[in-house]
C-alpha angles and dihedrals in degrees: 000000000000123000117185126174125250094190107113126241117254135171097266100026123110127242135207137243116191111224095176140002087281110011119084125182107214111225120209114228085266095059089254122142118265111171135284139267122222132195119221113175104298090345131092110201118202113214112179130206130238109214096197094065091009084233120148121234122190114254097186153285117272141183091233143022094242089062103045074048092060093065094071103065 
């Protein structure tokens, strides 16, 4: 199965890189790590990165990838 974002590109959203069937790393405008997506089932769960300790802390679980997405912003 096959998720792509809607949401449209802007200067400061972010965008997404798939890195495995379910599992996508969310890229800041400048090309920086944001966190990743991750599809569960029916489910997308945000983690987001800490760039300080590069540690991974859970967003969220959402009924879309837009709107894991969203999180981001």
């Amino acid at each position: 199965m096959s998720f792509s974002p809607t949401a449209r590109a802007s200067a400061f959203a972010p965008t997404l890189r798939q890195v495995r069937p379910t599992l996508w790393r969310v890229l800041r405008s400048d090309g920086s790590m944001a966190g990743y997506i991750e599809q569960a089932t029916d489910r997308f769960e945000a983690r987001r990165m800490i760039a300080s300790t590069r540690q991974l802390v859970g967003v969220g679980d959402f009924g879309s990838i837009d709107d894991a997405l969203s999180c981001f912003r």
